[in-house]
mmCIF file of the C-alpha atoms, coordinates in Angstrom:
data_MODEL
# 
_entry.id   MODEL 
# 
loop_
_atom_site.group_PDB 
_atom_site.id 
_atom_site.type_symbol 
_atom_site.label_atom_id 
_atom_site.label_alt_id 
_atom_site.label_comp_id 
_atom_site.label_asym_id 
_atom_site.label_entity_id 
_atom_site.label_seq_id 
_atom_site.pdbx_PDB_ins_code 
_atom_site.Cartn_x 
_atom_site.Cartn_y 
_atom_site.Cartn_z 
_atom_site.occupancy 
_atom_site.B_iso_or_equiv 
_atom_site.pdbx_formal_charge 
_atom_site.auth_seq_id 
_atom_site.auth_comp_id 
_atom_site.auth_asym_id 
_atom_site.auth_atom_id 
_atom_site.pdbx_PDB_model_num 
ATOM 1  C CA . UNK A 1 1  ? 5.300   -2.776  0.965   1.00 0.00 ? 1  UNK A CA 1 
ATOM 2  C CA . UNK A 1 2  ? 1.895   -1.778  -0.435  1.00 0.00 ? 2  UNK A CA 1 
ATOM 3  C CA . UNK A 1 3  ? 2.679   1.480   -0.670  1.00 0.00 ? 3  UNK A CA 1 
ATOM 4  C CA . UNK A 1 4  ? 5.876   1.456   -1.971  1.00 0.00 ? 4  UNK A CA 1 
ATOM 5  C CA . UNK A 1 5  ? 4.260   -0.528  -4.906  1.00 0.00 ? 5  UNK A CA 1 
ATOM 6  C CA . UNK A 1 6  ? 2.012   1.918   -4.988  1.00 0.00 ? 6  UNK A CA 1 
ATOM 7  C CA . UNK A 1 7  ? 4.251   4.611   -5.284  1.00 0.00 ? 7  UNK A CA 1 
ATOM 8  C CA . UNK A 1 8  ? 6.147   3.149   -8.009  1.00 0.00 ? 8  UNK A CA 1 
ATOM 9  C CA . UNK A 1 9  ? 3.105   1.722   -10.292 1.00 0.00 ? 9  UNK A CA 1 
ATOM 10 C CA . UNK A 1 10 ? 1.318   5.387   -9.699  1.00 0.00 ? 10 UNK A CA 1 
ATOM 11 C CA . UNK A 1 11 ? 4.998   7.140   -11.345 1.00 0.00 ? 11 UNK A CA 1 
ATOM 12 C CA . UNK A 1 12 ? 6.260   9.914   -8.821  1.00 0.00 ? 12 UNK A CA 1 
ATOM 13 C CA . UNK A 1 13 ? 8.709   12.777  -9.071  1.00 0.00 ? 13 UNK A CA 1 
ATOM 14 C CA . UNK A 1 14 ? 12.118  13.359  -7.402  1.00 0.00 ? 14 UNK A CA 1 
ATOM 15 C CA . UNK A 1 15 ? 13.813  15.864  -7.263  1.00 0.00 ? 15 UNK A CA 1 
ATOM 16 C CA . UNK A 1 16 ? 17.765  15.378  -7.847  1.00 0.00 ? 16 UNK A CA 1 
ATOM 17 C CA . UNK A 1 17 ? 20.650  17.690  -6.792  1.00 0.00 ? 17 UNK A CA 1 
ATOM 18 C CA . UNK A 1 18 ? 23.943  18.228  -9.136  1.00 0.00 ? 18 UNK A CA 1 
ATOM 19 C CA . UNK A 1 19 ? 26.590  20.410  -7.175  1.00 0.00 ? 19 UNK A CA 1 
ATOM 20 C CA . UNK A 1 20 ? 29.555  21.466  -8.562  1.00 0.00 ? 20 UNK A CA 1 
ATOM 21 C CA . UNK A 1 21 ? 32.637  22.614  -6.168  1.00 0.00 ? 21 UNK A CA 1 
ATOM 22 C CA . UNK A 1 22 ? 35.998  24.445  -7.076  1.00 0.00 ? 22 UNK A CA 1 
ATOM 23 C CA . UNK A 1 23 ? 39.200  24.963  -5.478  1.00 0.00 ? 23 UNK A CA 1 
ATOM 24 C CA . UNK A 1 24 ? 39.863  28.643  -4.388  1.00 0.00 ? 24 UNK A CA 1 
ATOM 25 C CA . UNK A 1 25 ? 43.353  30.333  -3.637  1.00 0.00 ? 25 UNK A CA 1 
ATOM 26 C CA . UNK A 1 26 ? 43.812  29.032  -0.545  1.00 0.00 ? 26 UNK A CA 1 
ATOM 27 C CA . UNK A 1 27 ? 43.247  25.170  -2.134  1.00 0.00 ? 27 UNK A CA 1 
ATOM 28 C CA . UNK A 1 28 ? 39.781  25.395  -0.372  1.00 0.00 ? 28 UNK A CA 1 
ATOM 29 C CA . UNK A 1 29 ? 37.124  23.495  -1.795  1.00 0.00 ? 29 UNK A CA 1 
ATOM 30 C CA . UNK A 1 30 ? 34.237  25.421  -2.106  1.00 0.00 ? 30 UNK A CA 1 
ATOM 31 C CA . UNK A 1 31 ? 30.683  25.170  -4.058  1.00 0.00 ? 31 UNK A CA 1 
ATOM 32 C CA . UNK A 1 32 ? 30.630  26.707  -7.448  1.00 0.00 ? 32 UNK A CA 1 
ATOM 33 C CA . UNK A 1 33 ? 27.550  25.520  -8.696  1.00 0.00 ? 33 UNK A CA 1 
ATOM 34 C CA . UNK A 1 34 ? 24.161  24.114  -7.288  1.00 0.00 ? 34 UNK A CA 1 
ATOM 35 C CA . UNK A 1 35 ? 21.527  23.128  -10.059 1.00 0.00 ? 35 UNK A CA 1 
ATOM 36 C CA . UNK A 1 36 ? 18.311  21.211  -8.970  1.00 0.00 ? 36 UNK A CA 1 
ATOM 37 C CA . UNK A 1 37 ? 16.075  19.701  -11.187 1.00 0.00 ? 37 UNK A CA 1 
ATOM 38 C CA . UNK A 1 38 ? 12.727  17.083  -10.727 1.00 0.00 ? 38 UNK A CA 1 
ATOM 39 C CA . UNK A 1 39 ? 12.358  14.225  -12.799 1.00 0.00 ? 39 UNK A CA 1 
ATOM 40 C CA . UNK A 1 40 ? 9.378   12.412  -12.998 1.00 0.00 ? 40 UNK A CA 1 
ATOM 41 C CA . UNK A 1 41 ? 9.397   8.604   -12.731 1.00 0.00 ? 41 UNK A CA 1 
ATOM 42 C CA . UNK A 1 42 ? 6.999   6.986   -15.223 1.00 0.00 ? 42 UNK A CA 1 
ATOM 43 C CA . UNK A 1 43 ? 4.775   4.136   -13.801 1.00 0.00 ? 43 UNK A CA 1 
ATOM 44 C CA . UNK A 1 44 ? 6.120   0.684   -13.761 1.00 0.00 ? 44 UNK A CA 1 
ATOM 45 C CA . UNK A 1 45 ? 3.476   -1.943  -15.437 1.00 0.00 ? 45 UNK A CA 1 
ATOM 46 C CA . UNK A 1 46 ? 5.258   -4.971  -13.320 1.00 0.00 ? 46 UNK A CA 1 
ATOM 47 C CA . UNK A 1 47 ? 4.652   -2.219  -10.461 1.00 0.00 ? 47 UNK A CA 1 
ATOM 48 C CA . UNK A 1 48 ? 1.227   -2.415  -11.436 1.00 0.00 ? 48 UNK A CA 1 
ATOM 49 C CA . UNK A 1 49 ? 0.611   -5.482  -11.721 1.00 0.00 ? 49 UNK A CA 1 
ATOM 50 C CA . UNK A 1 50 ? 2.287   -6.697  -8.949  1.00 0.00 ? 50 UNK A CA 1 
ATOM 51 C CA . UNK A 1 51 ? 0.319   -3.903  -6.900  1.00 0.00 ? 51 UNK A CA 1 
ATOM 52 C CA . UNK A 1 52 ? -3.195  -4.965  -8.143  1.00 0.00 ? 52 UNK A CA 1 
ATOM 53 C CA . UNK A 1 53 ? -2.541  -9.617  -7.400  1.00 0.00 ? 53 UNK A CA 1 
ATOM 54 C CA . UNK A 1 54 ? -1.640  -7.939  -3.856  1.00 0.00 ? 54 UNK A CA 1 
ATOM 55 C CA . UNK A 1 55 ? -4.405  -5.935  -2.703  1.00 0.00 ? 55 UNK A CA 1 
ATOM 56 C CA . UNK A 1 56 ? -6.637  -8.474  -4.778  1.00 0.00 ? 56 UNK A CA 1 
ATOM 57 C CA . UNK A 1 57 ? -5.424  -11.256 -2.353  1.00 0.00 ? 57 UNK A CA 1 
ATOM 58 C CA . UNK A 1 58 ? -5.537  -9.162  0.772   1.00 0.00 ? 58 UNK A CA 1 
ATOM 59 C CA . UNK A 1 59 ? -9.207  -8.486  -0.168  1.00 0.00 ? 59 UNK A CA 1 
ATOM 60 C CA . UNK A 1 60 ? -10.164 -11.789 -0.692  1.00 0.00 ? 60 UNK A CA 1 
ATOM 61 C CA . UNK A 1 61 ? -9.026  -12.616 2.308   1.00 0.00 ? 61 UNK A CA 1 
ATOM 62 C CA . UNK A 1 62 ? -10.092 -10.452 4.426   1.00 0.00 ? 62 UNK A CA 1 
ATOM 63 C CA . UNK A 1 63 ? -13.453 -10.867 2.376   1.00 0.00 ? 63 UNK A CA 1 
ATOM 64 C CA . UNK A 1 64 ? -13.279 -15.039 3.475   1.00 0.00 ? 64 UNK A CA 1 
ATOM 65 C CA . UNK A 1 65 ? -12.224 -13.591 6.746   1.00 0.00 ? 65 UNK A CA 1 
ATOM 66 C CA . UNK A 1 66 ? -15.261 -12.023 7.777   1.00 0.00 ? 66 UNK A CA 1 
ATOM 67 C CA . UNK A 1 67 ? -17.707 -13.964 5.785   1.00 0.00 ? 67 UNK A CA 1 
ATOM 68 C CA . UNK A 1 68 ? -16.486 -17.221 8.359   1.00 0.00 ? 68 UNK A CA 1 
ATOM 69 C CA . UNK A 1 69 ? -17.184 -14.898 11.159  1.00 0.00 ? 69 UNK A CA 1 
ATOM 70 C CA . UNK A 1 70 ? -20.967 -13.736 10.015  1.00 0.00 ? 70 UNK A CA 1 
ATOM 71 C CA . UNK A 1 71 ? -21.414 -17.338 9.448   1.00 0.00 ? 71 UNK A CA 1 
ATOM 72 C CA . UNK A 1 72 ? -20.356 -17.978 12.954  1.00 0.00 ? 72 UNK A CA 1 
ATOM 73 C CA . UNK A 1 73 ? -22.558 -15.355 14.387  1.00 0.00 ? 73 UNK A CA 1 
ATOM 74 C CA . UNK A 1 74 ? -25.547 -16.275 12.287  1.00 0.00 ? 74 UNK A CA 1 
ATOM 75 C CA . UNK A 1 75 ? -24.997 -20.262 13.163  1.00 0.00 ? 75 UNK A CA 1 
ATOM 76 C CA . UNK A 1 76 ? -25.289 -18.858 17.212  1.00 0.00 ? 76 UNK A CA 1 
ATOM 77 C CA . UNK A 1 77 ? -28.386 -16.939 16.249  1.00 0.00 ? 77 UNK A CA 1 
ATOM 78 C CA . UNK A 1 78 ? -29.857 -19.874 14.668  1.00 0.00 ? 78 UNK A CA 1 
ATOM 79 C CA . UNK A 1 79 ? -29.008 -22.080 17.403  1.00 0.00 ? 79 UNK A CA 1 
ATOM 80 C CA . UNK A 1 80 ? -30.850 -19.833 19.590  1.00 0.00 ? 80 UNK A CA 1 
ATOM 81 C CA . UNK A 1 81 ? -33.990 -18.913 17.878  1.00 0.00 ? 81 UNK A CA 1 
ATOM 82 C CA . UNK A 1 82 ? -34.239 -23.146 17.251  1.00 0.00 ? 82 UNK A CA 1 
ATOM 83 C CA . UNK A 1 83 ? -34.123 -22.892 21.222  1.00 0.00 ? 83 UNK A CA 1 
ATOM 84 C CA . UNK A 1 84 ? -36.377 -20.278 21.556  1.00 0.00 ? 84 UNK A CA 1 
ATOM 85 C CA . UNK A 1 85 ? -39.324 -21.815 18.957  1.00 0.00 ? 85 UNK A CA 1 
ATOM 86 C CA . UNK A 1 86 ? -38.600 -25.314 20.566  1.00 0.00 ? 86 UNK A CA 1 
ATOM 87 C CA . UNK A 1 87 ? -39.512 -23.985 24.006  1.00 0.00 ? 87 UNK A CA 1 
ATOM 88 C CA . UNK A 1 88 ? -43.082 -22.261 22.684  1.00 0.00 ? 88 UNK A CA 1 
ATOM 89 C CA . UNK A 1 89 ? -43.756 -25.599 21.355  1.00 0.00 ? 89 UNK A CA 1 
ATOM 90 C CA . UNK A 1 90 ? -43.322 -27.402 24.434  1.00 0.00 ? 90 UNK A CA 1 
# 
């Protein structure tokens, strides 16, 4: 879904395809014309927007996610060296 967002609030090109057929003697349809041409999407700004409040939020939270699991892993390492320097006092 990110991406798509992305995509869209970034402004892209496509390329579109107009083909015009004609009947021949034989009342066979058959293709006359072909023209191609690429138009560019502009950004979107509620693309944009919407875009930046999501990646914000997955941030933060992946930002609170690992933040809860240093403080895990420094709480151990505390509880340790408190084991450690109570030990050399005893």
């Amino acid at each position: 879904m990110l991406e798509t967002l992305y995509k869209k609030a970034k402004g892209y090109d496509v390329e579109e395809v107009v083909c015009e057929y004609s009947v021949d003697e034989n009342g066979e349809r058959q293709l006359s014309k072909e023209k191609h041409t690429i138009k560019h999407v502009p950004p979107d700004l509620s693309a944009i927007k919407a875009y930046l409040e999501l990646k914000d939020s997955d941030l933060q939270r992946m930002e609170t996610e690992n933040l809860k699991k240093e403080k895990i892993r420094l709480l151990k390492e505390l509880k340790k060296s408190e084991g450690k320097h109570e030990r050399k006092q005893n």
